[in-house]
MISE-259073 format. One record per residue: x negated, y negated, z negated of N, C-alpha, C in turn. Coordinates in nm, 2 decimals. Layout:
BEGIN
+--------+--------+--------+--------+--------+--------+--------+--------+--------+
:    n_x :    n_y :    n_z :   ca_x :   ca_y :   ca_z :    c_x :    c_y :    c_z :
+--------+--------+--------+--------+--------+--------+--------+--------+--------+
:      X :      Y :      Z :      X :      Y :      Z :      X :      Y :      Z :
...
+--------+--------+--------+--------+--------+--------+--------+--------+--------+
***
This chain:
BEGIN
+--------+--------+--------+--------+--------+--------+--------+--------+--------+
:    n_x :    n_y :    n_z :   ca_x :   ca_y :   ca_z :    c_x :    c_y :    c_z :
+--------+--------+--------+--------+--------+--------+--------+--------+--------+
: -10.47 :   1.82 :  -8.03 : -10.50 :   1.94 :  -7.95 : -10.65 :   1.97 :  -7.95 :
: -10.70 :   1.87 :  -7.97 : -10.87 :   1.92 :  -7.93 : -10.94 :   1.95 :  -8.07 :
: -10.85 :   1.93 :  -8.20 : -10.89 :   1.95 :  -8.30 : -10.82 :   2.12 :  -8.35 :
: -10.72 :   2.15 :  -8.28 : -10.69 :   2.26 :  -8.23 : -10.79 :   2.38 :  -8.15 :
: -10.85 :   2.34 :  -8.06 : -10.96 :   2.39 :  -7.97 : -11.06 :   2.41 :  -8.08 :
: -11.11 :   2.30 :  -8.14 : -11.23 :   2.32 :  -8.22 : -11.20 :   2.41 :  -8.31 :
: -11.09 :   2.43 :  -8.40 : -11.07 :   2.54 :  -8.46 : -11.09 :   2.67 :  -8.39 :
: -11.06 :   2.72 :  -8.33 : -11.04 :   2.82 :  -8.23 : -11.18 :   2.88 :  -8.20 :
: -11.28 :   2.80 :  -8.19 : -11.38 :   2.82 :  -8.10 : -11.46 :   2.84 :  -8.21 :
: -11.43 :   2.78 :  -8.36 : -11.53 :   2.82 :  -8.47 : -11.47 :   2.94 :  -8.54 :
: -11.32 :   2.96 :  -8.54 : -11.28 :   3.12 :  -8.55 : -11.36 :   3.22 :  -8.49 :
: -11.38 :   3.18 :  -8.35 : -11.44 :   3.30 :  -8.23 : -11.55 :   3.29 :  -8.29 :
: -11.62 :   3.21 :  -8.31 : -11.77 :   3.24 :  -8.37 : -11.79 :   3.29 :  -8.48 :
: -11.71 :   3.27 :  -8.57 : -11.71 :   3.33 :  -8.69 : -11.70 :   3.49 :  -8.67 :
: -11.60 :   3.51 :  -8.58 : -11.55 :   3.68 :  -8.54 : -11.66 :   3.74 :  -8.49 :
: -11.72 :   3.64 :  -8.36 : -11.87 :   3.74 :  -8.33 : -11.95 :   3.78 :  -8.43 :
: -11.98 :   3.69 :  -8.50 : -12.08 :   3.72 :  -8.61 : -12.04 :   3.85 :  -8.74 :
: -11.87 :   3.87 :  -8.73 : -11.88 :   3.99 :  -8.80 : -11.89 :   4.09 :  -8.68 :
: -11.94 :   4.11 :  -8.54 : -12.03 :   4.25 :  -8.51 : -12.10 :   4.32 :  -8.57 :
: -12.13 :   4.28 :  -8.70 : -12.28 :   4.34 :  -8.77 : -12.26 :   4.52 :  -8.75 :
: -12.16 :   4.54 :  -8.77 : -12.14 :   4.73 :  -8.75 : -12.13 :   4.75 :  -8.58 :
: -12.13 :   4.86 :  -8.56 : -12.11 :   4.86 :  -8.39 : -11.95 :   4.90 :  -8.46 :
: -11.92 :   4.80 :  -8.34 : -11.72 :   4.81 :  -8.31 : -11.69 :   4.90 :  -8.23 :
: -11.57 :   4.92 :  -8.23 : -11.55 :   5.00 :  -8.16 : -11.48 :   4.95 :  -8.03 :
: -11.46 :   5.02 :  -7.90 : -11.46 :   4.94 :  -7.74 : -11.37 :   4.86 :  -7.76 :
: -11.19 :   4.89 :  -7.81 : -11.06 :   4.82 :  -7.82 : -11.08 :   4.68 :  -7.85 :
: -11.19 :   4.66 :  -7.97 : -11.16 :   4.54 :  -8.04 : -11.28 :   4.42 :  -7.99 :
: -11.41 :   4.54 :  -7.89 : -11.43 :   4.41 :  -7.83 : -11.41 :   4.38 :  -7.70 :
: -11.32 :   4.43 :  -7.66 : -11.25 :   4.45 :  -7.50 : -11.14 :   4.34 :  -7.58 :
: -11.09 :   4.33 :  -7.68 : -10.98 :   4.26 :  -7.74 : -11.06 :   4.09 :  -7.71 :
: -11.19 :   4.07 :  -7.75 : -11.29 :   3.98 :  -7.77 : -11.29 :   3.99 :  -7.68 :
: -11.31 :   4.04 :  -7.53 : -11.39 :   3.95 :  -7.46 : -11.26 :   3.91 :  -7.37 :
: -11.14 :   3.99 :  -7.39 : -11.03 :   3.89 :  -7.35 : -11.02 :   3.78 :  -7.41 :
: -10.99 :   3.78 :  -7.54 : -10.98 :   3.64 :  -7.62 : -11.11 :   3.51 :  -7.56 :
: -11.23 :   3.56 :  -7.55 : -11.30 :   3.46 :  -7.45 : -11.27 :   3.41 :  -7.34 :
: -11.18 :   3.51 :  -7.26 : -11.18 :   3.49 :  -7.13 : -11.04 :   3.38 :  -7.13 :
: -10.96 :   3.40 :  -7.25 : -10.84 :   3.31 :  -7.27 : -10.89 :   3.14 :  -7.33 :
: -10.99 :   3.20 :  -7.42 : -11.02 :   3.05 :  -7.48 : -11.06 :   2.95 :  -7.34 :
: -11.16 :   3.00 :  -7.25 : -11.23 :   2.92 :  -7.13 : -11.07 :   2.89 :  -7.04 :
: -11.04 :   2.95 :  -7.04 : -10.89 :   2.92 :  -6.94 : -10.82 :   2.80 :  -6.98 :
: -10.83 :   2.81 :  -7.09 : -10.68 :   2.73 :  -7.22 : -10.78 :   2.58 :  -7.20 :
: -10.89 :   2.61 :  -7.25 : -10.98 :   2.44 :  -7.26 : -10.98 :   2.40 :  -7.17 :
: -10.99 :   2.50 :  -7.01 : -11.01 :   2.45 :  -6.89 : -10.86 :   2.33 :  -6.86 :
: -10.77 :   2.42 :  -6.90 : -10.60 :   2.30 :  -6.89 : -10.63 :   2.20 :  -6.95 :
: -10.71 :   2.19 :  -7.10 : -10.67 :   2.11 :  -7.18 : -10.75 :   2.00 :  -7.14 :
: -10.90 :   2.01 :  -7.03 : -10.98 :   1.91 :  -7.02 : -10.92 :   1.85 :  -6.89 :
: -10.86 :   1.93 :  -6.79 : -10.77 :   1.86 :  -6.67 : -10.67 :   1.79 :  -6.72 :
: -10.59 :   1.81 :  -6.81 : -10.48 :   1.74 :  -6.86 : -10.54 :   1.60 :  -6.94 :
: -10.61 :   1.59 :  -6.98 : -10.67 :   1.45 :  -7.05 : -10.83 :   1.37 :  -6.98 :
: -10.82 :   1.44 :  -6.91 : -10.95 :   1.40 :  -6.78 : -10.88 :   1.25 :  -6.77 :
: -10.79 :   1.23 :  -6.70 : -10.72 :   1.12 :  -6.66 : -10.76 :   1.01 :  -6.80 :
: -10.73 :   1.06 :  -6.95 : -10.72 :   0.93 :  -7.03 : -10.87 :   0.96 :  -7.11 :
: -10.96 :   1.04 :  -7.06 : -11.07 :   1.03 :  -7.10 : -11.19 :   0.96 :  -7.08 :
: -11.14 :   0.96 :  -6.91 : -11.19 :   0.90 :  -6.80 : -11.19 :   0.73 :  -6.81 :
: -11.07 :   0.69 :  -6.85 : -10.97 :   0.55 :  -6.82 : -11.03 :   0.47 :  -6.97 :
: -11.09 :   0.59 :  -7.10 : -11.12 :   0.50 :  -7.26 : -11.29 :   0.51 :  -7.19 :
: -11.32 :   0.65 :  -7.15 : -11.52 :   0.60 :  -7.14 : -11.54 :   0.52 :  -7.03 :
: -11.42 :   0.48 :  -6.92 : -11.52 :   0.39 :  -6.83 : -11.50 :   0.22 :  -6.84 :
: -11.37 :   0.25 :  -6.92 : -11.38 :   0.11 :  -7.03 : -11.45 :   0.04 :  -7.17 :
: -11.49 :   0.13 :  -7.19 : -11.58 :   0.12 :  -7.31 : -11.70 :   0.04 :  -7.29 :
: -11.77 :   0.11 :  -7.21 : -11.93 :  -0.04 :  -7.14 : -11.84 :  -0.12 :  -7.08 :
: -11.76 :  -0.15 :  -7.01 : -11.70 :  -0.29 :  -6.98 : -11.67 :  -0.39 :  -7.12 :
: -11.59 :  -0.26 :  -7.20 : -11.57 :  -0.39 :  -7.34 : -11.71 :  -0.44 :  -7.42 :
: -11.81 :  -0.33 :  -7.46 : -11.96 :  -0.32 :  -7.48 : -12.03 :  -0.45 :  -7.43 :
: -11.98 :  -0.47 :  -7.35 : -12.09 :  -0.58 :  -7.25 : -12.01 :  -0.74 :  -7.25 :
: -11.85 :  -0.71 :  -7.24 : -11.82 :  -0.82 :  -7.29 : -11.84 :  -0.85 :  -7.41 :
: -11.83 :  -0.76 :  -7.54 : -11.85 :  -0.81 :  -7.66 : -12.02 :  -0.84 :  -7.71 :
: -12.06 :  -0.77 :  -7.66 : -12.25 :  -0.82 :  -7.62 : -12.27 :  -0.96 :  -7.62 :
: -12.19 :  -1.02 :  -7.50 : -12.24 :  -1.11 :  -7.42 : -12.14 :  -1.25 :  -7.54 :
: -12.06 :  -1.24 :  -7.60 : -11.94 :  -1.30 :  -7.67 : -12.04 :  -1.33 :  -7.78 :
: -12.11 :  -1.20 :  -7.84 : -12.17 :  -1.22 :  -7.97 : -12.28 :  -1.28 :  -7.96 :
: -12.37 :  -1.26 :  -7.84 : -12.48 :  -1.31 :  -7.80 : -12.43 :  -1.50 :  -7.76 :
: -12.34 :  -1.52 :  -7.73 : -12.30 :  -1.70 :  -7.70 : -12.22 :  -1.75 :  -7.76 :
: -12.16 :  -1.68 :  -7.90 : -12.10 :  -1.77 :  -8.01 : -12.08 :  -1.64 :  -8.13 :
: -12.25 :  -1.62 :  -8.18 : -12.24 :  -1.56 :  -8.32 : -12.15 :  -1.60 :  -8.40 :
: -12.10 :  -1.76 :  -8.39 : -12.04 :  -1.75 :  -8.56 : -11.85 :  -1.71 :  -8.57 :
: -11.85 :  -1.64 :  -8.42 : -11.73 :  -1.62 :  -8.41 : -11.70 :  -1.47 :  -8.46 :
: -11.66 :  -1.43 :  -8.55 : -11.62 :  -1.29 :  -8.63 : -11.52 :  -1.18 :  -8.55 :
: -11.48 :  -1.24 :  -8.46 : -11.32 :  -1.18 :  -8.36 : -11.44 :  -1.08 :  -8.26 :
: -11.56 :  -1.16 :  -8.25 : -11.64 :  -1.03 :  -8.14 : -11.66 :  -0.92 :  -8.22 :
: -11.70 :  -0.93 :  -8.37 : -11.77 :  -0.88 :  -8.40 : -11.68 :  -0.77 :  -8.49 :
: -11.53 :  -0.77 :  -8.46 : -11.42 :  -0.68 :  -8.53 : -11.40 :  -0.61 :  -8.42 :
: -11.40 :  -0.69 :  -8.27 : -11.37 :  -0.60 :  -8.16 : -11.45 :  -0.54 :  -8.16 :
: -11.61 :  -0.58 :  -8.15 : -11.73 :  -0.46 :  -8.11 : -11.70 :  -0.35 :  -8.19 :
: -11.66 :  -0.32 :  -8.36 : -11.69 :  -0.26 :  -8.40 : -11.59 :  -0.15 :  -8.35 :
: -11.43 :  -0.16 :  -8.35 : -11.37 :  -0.08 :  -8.31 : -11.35 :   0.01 :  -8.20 :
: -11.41 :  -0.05 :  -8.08 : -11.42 :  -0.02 :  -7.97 : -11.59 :   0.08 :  -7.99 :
: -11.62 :   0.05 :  -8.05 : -11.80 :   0.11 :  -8.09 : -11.74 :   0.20 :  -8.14 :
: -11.63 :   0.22 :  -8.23 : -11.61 :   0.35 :  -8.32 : -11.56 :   0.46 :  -8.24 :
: -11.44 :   0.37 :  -8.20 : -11.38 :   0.49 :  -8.11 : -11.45 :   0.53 :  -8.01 :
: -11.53 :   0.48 :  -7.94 : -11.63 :   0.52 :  -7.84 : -11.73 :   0.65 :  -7.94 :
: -11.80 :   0.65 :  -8.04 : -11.87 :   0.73 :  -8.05 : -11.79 :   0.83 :  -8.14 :
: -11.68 :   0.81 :  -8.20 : -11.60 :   0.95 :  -8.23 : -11.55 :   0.99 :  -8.08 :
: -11.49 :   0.98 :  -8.02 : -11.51 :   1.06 :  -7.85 : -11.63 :   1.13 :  -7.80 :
: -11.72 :   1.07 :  -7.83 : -11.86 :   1.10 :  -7.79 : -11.91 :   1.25 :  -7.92 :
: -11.88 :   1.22 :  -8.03 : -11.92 :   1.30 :  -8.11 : -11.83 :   1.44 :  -8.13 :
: -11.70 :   1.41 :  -8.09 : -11.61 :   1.54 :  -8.07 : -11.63 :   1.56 :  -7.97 :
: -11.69 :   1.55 :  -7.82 : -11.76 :   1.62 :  -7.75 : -11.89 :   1.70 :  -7.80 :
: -11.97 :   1.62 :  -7.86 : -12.08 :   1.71 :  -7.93 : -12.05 :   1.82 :  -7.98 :
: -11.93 :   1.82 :  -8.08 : -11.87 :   1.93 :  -8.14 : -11.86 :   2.02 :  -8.01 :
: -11.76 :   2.04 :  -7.97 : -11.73 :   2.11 :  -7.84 : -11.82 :   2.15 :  -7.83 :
: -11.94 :   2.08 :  -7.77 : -12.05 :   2.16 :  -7.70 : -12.17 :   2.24 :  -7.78 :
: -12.16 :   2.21 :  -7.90 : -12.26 :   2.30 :  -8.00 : -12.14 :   2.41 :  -8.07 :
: -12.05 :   2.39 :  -7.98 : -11.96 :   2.53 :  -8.08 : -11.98 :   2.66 :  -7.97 :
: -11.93 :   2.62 :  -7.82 : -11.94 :   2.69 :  -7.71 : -12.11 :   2.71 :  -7.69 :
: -12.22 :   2.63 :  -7.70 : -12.36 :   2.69 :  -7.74 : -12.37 :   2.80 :  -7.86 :
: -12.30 :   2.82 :  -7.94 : -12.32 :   2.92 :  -8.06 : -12.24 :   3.03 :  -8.03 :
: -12.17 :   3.07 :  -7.92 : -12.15 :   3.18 :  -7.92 : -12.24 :   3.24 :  -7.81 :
: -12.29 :   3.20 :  -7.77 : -12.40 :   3.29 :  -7.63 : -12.52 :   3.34 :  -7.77 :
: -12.53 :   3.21 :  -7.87 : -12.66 :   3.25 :  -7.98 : -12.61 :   3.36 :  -8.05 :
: -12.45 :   3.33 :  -8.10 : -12.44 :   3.43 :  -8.17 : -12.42 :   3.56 :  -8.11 :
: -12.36 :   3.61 :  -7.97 : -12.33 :   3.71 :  -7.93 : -12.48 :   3.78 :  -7.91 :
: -12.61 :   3.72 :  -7.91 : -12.72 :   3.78 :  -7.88 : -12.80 :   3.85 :  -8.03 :
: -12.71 :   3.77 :  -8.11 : -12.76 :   3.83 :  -8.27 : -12.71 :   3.91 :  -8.30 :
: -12.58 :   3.98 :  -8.27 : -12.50 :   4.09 :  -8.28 : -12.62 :   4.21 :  -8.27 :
: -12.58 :   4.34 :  -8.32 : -12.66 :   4.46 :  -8.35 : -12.61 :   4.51 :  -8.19 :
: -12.61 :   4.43 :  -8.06 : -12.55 :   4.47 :  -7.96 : -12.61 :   4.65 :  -7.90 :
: -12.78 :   4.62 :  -7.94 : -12.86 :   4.75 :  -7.93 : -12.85 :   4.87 :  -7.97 :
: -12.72 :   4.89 :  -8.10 : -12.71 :   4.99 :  -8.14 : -12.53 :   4.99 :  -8.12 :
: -12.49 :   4.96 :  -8.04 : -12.33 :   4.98 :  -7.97 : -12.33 :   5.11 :  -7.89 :
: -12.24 :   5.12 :  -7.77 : -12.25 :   5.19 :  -7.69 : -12.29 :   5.13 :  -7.57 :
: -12.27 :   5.20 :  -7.45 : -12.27 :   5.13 :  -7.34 : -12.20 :   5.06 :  -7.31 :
: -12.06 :   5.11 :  -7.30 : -11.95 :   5.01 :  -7.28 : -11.94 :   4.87 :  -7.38 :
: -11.97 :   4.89 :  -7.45 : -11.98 :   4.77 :  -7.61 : -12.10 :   4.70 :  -7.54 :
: -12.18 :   4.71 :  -7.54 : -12.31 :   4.63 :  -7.45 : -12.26 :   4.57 :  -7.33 :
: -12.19 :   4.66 :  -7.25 : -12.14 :   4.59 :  -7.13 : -12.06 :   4.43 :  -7.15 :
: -11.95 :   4.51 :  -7.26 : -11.85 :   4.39 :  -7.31 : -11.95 :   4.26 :  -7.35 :
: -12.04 :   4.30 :  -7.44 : -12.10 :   4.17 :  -7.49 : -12.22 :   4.10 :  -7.39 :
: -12.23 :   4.19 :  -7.32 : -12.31 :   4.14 :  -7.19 : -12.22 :   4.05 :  -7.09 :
: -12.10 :   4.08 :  -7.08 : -12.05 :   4.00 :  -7.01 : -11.97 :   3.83 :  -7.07 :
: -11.96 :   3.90 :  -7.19 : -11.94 :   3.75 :  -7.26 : -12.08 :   3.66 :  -7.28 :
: -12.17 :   3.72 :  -7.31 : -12.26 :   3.63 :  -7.28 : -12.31 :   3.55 :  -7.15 :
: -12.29 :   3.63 :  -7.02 : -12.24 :   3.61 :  -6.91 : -12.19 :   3.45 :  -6.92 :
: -12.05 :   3.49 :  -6.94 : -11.95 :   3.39 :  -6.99 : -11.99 :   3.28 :  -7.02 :
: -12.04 :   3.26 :  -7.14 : -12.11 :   3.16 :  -7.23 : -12.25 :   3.07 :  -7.20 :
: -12.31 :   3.17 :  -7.10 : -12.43 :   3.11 :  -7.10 : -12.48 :   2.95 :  -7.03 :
: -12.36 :   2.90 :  -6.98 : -12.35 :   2.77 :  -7.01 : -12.23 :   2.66 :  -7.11 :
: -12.27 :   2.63 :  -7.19 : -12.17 :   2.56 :  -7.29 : -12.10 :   2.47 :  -7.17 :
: -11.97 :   2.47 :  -7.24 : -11.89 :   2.36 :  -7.18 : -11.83 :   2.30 :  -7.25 :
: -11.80 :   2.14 :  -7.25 : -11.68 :   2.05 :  -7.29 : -11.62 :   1.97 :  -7.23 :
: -11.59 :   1.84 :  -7.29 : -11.54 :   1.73 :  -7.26 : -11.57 :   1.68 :  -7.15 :
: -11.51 :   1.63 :  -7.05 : -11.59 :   1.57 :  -6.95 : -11.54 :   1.46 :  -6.86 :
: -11.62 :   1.41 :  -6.82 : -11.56 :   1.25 :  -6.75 : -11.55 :   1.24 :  -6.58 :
: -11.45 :   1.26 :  -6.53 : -11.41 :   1.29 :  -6.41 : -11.47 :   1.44 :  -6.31 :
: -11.49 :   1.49 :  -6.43 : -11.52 :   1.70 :  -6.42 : -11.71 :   1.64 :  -6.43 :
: -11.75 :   1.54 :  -6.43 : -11.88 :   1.56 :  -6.41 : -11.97 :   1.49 :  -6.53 :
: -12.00 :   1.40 :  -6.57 : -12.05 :   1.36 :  -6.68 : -12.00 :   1.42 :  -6.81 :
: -12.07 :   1.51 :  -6.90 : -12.00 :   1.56 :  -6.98 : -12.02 :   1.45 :  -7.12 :
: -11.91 :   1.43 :  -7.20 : -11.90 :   1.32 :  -7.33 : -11.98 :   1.42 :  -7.47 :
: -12.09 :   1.39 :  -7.49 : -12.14 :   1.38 :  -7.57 : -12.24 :   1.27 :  -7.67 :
: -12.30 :   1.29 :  -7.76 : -12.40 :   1.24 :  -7.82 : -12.51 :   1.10 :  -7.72 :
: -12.53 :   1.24 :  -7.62 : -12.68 :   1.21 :  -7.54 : -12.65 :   1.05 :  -7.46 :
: -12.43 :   1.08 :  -7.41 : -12.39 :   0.98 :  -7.31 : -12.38 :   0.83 :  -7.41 :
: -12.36 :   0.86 :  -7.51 : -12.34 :   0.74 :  -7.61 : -12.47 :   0.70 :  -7.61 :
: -12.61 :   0.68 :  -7.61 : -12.69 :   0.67 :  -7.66 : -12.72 :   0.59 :  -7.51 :
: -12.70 :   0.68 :  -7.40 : -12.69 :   0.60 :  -7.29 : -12.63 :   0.48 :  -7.24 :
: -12.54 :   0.49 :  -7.29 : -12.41 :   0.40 :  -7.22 : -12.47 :   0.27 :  -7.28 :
: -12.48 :   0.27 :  -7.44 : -12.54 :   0.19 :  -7.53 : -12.64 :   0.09 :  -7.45 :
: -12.74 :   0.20 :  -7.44 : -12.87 :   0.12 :  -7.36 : -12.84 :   0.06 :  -7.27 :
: -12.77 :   0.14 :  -7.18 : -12.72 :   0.06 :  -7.04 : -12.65 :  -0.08 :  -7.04 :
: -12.59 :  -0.11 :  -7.14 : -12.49 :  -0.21 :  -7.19 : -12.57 :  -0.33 :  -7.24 :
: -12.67 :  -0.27 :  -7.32 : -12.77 :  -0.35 :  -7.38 : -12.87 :  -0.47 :  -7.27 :
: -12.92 :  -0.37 :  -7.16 : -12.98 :  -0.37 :  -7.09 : -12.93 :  -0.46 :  -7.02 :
: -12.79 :  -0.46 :  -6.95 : -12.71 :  -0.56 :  -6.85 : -12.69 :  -0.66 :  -6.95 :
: -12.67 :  -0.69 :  -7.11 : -12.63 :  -0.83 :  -7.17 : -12.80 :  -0.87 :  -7.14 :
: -12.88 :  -0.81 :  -7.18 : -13.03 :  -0.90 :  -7.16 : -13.03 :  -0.95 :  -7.04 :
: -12.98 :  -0.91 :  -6.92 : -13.02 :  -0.94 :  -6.78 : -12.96 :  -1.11 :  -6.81 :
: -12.81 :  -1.02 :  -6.82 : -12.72 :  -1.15 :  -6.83 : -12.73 :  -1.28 :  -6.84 :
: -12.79 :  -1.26 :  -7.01 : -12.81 :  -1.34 :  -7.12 : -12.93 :  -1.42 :  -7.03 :
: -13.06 :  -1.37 :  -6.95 : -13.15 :  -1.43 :  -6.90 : -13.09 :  -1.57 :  -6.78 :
: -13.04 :  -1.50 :  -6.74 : -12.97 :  -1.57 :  -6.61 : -12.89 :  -1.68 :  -6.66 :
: -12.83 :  -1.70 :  -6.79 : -12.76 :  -1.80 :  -6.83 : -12.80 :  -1.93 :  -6.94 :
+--------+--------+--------+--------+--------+--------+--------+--------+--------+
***
């Protein structure tokens, strides 16, 4: 589904970017419906998997820290170091198809503003004014509606994980 979504959202980008002519009102009253459907449809799609998105990223630094702490008190054991990686992978493809998501829904507020919006009509201005509206905060994936799963959280989570095996590790 979400590789679904990402098609979709790189279609719509693609479609803004042929405004180059001023359109005519139908087809972008057609567009800023299709906007107003895409935000609705992802909005289900992220309540519906909230629940198992939630349940893989808040397990992930739990496994992170045990496998930390495993490799860090018996390197020559190989079984940590198959778990870290798997759990590391799927943690940062999660993380990275959130990125997606969120640099796709960022490129249409960019692209709707590169549009020849200035030489439309009123009404056509209006439409793309209100999709940009729309758009002007990107959305994706997210972890109990509030932490959103991108790039920036992996980089975080990481640290934080790192940080508690050093504590750890000191204490022991």
């Amino acid at each position: 589904m979400g590789f679904y979504f990402y098609t979709i959202l790189k279609t719509f980008n693609e479609y803004i970017l042929s405004f180059d002519q001023p359109n005519s009102t139908g087809s972008l009253r057609l567009c800023l419906r299709l906007h107003y459907e895409i935000y609705r449809q992802f909005s289900i799609f992220d309540e519906i998997f909230s629940m198992a998105e939630t349940g893989e990223i808040l397990a992930s630094p739990i496994l992170f820290l045990g496998m930390f702490l495993g490799i860090r008190l018996s390197p020559e054991i190989t079984f940590f170091y198959t778990i870290f990686s798997v759990v590391l992978l799927q943690f940062f493809l999660m993380c990275l198809f959130g990125q997606f998501f969120y640099n796709e829904t960022e490129m249409i507020f960019t692209n709707l503003y590169l549009t020849k919006w200035y030489e439309m009509s009123q009404s056509d201005q209006k439409a793309i004014l209100m999709m940009m509206k729309m758009s002007k905060e990107p959305f994706g994936l997210k972890v109990l509606g509030v932490y959103e799963i991108n790039m920036i959280m992996f980089i975080n989570v990481l640290k934080a994980c790192l940080s508690y095996c050093t504590i750890l590790y000191a204490f022991m």
